[in-house]
N, CA, C and O atoms as CSV, one atom per row, in Angstrom:
chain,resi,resn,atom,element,x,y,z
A,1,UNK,N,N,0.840,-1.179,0.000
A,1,UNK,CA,C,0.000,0.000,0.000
A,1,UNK,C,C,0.888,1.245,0.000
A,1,UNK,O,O,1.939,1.206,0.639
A,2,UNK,N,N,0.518,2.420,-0.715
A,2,UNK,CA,C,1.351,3.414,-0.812
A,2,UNK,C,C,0.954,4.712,0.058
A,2,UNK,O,O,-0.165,5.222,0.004
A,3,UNK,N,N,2.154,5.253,0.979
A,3,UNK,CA,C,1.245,6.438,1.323
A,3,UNK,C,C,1.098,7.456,0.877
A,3,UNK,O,O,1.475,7.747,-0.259
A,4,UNK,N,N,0.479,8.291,1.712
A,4,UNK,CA,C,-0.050,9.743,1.030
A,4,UNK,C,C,1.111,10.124,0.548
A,4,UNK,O,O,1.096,10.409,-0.650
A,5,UNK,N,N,2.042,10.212,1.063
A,5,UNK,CA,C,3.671,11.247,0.867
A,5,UNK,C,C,4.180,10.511,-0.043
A,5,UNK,O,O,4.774,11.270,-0.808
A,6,UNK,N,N,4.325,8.946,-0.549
A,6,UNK,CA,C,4.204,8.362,-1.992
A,6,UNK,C,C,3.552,8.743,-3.232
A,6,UNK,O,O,4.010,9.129,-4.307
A,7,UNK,N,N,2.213,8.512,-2.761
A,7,UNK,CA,C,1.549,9.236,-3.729
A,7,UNK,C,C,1.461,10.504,-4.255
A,7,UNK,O,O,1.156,10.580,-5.445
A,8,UNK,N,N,1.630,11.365,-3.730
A,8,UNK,CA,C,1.732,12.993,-3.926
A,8,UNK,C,C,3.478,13.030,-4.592
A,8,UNK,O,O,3.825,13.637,-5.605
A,9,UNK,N,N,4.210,12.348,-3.846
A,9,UNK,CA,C,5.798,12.152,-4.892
A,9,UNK,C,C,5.068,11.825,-6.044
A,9,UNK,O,O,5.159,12.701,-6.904
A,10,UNK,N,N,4.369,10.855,-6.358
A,10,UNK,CA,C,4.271,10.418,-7.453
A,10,UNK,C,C,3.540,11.326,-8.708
A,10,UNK,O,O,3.907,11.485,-9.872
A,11,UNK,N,N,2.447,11.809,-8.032
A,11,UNK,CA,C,1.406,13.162,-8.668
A,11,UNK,C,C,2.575,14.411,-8.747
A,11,UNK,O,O,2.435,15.238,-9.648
A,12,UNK,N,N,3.393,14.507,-8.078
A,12,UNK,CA,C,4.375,15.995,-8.388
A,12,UNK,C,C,5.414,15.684,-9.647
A,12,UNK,O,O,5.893,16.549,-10.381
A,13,UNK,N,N,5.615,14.494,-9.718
A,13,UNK,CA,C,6.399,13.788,-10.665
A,13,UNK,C,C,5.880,13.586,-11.687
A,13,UNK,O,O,6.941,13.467,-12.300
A,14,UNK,N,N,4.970,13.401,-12.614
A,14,UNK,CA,C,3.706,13.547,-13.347
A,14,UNK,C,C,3.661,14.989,-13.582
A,14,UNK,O,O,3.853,15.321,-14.751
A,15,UNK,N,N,3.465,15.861,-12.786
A,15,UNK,CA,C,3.811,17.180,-13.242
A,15,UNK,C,C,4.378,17.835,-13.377
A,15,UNK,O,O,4.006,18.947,-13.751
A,16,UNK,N,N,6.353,17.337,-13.014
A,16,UNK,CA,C,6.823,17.752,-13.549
A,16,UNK,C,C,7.559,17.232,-15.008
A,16,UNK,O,O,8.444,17.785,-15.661
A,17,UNK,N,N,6.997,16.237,-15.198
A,17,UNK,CA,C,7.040,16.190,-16.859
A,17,UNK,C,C,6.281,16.790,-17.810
A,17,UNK,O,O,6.597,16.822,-18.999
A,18,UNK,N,N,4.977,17.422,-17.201
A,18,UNK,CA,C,4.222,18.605,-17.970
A,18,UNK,C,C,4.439,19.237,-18.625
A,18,UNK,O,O,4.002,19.382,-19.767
A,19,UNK,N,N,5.599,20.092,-17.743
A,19,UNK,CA,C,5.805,21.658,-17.750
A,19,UNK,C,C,6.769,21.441,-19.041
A,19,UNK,O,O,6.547,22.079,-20.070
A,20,UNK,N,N,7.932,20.446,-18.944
A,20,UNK,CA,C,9.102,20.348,-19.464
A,20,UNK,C,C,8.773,20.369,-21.484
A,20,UNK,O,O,9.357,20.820,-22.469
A,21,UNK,N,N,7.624,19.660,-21.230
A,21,UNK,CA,C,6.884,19.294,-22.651
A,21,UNK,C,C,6.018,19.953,-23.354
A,21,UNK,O,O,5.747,19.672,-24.522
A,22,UNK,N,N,5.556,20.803,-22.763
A,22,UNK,CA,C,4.372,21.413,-22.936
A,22,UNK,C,C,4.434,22.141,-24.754
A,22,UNK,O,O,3.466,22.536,-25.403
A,23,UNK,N,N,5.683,22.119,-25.121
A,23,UNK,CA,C,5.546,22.511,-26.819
A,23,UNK,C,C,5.028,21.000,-27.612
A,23,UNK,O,O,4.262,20.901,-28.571
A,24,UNK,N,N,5.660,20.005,-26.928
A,24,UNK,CA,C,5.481,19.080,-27.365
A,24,UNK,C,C,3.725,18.368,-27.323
A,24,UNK,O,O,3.072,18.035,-28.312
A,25,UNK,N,N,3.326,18.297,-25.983
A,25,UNK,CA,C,2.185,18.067,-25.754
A,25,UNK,C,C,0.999,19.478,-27.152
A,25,UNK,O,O,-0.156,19.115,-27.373
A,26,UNK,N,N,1.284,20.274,-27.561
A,26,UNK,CA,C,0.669,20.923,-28.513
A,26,UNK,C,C,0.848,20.100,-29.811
A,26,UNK,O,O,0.014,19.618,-30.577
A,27,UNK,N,N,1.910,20.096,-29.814
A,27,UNK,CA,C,2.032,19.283,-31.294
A,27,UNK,C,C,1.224,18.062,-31.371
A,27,UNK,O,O,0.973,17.293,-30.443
A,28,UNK,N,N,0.802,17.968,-32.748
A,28,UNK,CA,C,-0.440,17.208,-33.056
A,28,UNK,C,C,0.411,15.764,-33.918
A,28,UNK,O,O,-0.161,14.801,-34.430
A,29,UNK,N,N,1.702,15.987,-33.862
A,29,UNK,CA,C,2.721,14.248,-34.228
A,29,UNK,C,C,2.423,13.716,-33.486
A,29,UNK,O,O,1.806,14.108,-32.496
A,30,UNK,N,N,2.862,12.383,-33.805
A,30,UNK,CA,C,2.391,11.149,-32.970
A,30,UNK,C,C,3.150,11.040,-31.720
A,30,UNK,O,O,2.738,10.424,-30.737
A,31,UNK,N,N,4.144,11.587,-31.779
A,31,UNK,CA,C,5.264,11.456,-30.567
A,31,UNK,C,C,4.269,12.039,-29.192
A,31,UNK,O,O,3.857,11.510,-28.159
A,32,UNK,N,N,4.132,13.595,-29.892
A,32,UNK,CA,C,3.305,14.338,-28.673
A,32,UNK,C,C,2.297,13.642,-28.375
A,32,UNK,O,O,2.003,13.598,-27.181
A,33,UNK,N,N,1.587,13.003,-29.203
A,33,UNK,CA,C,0.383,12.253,-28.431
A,33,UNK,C,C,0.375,11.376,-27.996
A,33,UNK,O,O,-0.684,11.023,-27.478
A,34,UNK,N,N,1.434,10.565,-27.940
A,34,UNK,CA,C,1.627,9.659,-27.487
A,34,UNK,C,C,2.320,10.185,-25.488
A,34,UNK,O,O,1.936,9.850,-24.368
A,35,UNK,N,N,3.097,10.825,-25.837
A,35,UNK,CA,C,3.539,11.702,-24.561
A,35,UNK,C,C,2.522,12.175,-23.663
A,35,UNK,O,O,2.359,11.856,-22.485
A,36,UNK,N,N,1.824,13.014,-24.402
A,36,UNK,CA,C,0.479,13.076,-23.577
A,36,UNK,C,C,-0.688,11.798,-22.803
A,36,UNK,O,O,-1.373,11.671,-21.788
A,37,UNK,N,N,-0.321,11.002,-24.121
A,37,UNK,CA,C,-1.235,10.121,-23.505
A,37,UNK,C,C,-0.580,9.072,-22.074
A,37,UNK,O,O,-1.296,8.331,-21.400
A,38,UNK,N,N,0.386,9.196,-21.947
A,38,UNK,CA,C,1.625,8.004,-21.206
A,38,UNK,C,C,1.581,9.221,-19.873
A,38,UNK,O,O,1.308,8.697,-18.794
A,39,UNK,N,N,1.793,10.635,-19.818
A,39,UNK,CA,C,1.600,11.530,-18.527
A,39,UNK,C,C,0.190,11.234,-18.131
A,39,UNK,O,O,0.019,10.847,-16.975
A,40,UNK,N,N,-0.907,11.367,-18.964
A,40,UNK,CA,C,-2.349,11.413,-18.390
A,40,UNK,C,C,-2.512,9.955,-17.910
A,40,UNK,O,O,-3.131,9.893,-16.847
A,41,UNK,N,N,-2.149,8.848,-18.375
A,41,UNK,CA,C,-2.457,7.581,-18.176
A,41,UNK,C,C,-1.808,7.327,-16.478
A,41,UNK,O,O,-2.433,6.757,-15.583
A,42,UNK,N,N,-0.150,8.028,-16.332
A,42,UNK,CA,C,0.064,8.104,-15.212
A,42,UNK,C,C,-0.179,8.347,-14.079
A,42,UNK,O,O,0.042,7.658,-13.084
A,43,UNK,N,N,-0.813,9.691,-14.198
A,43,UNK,CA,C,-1.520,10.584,-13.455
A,43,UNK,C,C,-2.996,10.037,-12.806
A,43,UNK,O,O,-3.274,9.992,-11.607
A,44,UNK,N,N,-3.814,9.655,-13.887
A,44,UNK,CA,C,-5.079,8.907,-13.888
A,44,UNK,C,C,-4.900,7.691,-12.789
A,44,UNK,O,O,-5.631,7.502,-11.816
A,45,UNK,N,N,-3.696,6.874,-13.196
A,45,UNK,CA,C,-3.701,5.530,-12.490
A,45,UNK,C,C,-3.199,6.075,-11.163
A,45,UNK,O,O,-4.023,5.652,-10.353
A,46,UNK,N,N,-2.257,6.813,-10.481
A,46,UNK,CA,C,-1.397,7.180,-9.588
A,46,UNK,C,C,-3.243,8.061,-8.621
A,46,UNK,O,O,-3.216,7.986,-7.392
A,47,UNK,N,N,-4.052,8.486,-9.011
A,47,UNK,CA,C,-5.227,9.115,-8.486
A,47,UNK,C,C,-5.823,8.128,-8.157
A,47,UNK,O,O,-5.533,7.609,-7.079
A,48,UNK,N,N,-7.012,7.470,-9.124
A,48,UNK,CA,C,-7.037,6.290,-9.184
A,48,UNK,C,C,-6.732,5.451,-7.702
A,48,UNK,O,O,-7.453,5.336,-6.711
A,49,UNK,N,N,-5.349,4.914,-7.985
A,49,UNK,CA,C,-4.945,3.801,-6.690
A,49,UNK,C,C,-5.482,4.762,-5.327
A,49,UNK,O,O,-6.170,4.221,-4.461
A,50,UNK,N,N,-5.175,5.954,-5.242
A,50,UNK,CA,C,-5.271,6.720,-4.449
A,50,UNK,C,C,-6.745,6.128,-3.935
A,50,UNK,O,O,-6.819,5.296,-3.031
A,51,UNK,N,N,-8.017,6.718,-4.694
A,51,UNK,CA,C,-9.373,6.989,-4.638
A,51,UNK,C,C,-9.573,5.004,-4.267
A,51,UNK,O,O,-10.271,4.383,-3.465
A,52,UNK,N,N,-8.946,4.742,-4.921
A,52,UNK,CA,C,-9.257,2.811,-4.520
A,52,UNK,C,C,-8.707,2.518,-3.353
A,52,UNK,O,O,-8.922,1.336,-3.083
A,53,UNK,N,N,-8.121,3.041,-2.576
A,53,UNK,CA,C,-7.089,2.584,-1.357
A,53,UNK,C,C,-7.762,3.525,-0.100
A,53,UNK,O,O,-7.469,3.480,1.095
A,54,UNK,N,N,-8.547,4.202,-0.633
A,54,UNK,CA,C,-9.450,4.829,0.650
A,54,UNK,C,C,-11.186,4.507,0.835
A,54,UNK,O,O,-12.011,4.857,1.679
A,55,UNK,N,N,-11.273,3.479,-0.673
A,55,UNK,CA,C,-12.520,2.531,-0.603
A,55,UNK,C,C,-13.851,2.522,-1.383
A,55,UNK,O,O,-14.995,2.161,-1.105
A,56,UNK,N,N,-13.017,3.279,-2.910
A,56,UNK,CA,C,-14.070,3.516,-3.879
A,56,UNK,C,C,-13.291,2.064,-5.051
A,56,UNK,O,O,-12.248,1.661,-5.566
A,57,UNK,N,N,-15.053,1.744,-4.866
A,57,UNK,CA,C,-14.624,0.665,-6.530
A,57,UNK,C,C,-13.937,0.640,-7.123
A,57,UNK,O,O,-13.568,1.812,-7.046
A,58,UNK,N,N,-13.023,-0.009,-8.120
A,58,UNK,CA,C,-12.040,0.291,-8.955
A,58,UNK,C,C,-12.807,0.912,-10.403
A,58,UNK,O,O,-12.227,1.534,-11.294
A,59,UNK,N,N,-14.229,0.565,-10.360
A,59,UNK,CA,C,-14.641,2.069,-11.738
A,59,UNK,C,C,-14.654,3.248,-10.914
A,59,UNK,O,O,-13.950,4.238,-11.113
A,60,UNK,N,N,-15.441,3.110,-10.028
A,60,UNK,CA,C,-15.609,4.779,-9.302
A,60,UNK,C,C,-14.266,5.600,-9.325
A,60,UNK,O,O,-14.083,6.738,-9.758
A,61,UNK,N,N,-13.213,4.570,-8.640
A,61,UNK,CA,C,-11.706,5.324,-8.828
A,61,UNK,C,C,-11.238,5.611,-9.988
A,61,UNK,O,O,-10.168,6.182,-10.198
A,62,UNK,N,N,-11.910,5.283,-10.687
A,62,UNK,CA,C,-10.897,5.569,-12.214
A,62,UNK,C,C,-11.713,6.429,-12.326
A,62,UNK,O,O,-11.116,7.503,-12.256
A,63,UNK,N,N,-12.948,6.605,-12.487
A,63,UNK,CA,C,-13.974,8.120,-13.048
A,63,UNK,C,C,-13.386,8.705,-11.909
A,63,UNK,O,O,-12.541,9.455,-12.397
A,64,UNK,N,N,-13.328,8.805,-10.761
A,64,UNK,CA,C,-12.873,10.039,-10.341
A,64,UNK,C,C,-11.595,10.707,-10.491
A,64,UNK,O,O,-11.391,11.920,-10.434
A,65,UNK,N,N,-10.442,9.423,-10.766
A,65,UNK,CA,C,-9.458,10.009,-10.898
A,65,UNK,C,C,-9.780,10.522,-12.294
A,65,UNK,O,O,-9.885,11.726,-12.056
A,66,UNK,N,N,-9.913,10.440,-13.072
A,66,UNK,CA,C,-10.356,11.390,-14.691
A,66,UNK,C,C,-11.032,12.748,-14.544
A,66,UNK,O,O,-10.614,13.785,-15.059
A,67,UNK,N,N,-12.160,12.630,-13.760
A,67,UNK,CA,C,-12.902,13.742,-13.144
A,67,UNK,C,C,-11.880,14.887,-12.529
A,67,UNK,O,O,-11.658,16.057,-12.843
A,68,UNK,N,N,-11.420,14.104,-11.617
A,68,UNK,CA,C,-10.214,15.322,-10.513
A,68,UNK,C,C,-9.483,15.890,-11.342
A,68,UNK,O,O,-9.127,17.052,-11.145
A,69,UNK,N,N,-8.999,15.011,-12.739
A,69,UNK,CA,C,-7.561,16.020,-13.498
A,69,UNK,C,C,-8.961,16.938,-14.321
A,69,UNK,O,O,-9.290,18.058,-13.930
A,70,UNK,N,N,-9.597,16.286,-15.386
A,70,UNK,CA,C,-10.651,17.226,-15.552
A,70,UNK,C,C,-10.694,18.509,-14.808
A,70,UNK,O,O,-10.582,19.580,-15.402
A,71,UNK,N,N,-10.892,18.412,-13.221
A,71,UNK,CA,C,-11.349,19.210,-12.552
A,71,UNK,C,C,-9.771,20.603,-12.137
A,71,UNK,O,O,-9.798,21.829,-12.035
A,72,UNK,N,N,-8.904,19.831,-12.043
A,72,UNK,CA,C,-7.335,20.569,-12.153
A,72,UNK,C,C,-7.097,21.391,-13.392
A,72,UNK,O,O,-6.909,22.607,-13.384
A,73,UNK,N,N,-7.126,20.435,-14.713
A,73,UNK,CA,C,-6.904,21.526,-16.028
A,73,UNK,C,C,-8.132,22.466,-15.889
A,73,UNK,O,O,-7.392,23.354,-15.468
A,74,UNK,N,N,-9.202,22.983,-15.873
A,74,UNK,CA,C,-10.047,23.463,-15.815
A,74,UNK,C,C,-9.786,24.651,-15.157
A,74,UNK,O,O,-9.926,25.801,-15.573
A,75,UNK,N,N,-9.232,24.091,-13.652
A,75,UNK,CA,C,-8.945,25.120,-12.749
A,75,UNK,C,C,-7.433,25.999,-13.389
A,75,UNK,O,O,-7.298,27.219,-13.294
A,76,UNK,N,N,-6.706,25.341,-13.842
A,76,UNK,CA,C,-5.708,25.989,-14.365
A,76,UNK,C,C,-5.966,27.207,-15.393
A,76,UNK,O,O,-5.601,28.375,-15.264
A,77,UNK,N,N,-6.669,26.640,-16.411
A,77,UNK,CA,C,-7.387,27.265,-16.912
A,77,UNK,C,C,-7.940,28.373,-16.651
A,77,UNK,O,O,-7.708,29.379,-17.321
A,78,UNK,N,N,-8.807,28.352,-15.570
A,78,UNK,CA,C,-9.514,29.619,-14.400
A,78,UNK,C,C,-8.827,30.569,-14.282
A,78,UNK,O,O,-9.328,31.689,-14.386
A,79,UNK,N,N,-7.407,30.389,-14.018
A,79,UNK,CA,C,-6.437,30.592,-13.427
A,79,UNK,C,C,-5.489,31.391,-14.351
A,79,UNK,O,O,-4.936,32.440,-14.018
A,80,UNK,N,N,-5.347,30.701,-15.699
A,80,UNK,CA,C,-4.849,31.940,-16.297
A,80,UNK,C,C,-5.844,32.757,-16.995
A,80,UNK,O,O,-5.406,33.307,-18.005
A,81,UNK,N,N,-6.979,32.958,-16.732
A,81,UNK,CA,C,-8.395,33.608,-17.265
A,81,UNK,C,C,-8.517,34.637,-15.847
A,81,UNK,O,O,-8.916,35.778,-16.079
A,82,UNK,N,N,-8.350,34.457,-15.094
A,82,UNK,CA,C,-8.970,35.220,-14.255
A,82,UNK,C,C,-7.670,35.415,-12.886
A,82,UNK,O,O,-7.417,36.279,-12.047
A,83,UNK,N,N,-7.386,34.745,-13.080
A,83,UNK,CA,C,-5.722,35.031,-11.485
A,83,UNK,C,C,-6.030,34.191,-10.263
A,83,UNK,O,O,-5.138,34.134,-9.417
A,84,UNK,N,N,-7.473,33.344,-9.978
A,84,UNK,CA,C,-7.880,33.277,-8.868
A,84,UNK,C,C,-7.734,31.420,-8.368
A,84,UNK,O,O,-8.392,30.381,-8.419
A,85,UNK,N,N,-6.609,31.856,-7.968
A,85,UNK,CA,C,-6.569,30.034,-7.959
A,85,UNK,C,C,-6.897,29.404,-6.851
A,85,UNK,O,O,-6.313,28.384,-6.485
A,86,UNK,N,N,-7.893,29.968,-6.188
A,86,UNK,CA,C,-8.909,29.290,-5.389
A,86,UNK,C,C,-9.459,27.686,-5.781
A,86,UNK,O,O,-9.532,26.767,-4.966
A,87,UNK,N,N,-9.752,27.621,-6.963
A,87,UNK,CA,C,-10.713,26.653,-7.914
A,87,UNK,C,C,-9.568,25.354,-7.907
A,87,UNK,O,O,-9.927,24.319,-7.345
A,88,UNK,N,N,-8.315,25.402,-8.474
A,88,UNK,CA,C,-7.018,24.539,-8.037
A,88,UNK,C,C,-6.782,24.527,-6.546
A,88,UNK,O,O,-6.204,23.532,-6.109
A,89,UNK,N,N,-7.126,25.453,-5.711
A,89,UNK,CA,C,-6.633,24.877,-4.194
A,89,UNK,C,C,-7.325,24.185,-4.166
A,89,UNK,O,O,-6.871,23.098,-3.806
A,90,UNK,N,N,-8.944,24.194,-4.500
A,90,UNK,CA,C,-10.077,23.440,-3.724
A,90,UNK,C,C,-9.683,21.909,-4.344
A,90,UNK,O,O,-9.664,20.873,-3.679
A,91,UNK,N,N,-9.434,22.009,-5.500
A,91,UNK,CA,C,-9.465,20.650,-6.229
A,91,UNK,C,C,-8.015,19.865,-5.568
A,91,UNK,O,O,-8.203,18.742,-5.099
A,92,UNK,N,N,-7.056,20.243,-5.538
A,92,UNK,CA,C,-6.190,19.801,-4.126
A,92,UNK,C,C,-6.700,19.305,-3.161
A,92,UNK,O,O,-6.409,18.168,-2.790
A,93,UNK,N,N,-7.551,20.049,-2.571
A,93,UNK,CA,C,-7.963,19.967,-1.076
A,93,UNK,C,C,-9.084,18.678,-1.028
A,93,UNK,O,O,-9.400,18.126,0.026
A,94,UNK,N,N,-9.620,18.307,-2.352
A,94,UNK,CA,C,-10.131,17.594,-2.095
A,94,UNK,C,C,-9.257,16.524,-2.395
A,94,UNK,O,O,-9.123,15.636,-1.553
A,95,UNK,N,N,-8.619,16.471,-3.504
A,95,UNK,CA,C,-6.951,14.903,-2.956
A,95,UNK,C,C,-6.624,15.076,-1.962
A,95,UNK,O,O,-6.362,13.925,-1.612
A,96,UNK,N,N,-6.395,15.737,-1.079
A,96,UNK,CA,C,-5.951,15.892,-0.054
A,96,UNK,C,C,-6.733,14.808,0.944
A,96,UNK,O,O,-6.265,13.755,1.376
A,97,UNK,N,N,-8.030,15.356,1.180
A,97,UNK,CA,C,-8.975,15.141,2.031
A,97,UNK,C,C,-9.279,12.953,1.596
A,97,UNK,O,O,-9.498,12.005,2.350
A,98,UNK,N,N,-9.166,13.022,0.506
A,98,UNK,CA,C,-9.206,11.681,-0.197
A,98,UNK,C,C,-7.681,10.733,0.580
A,98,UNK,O,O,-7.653,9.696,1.243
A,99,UNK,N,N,-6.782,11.483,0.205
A,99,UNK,CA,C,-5.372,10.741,1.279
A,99,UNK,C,C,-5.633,10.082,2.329
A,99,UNK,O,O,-5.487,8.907,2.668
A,100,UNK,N,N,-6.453,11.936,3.270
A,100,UNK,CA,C,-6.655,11.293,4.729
A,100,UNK,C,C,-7.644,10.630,5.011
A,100,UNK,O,O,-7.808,10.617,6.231
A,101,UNK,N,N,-8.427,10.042,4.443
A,101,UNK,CA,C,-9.983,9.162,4.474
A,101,UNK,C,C,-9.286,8.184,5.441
A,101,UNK,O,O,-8.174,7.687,5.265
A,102,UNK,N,N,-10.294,7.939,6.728
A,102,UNK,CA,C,-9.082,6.790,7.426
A,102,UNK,C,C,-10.558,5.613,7.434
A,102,UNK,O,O,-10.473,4.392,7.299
A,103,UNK,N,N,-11.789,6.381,7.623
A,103,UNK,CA,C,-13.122,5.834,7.805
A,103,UNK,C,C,-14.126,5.656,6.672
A,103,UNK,O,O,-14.102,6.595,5.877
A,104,UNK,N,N,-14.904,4.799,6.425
A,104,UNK,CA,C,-15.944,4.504,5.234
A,104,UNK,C,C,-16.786,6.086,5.545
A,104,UNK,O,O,-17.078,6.561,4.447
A,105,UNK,N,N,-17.193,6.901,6.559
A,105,UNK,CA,C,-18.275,7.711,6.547
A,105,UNK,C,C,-17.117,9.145,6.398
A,105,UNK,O,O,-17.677,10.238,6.477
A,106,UNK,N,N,-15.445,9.166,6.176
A,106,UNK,CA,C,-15.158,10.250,5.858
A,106,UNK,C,C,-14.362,10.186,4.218
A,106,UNK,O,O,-13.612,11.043,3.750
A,107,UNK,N,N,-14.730,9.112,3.680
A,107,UNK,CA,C,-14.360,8.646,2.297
A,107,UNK,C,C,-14.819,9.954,1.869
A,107,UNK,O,O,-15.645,10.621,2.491
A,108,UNK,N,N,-14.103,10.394,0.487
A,108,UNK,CA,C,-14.753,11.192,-0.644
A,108,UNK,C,C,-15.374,10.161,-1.778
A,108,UNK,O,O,-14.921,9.070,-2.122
A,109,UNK,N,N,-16.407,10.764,-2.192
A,109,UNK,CA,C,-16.749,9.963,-3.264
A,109,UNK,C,C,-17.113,10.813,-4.952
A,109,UNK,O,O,-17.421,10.135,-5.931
């Protein structure tokens, strides 16, 4: 089982191959999409185990982990639209809150 401070290594690591790529991830060659697809697949599964290891189904964990990055680019997004990165803390705060789930009635779902 991995802990929180694993997992979050692992989610910071995932993003920092983002940043490094990010001309690449635009490009519409196969390389970039393939790149893209191998970070998101990471990211997804690394959430994912997360959302499954505090006691959601292994579909529920996978839609949510899809949902949560959904819910991150979005906020990023927000973020360079408007400055207010409230919308990315919250979406943190709720991985966060997902880490510390120790009980079935303080699970996120």
């Amino acid at each position: 089982m991995m802990t929180a401070a694993q997992i979050r290594s692992q989610i910071e690591s995932v993003l920092r191959e983002v940043v490094p790529h990010k001309s690449v991830l635009r490009a519409t060659s196969p390389a970039g999409k393939k790149l893209a697809h191998e970070i998101f697949a990471s990211w997804t599964d690394a959430v994912a185990y997360l959302a499954q290891e505090s006691g959601m189904t292994e579909l529920k964990a996978r839609r949510f982990g899809e949902g949560w990055i959904a819910r991150v680019q979005g906020s990023l997004i927000l973020h360079a639209a408007t400055g207010d990165c409230r919308p990315f803390e919250r979406a943190m705060n709720v991985l966060a809150d997902l880490a510390k789930a120790k009980s079935p009635r303080d699970r996120v779902s």
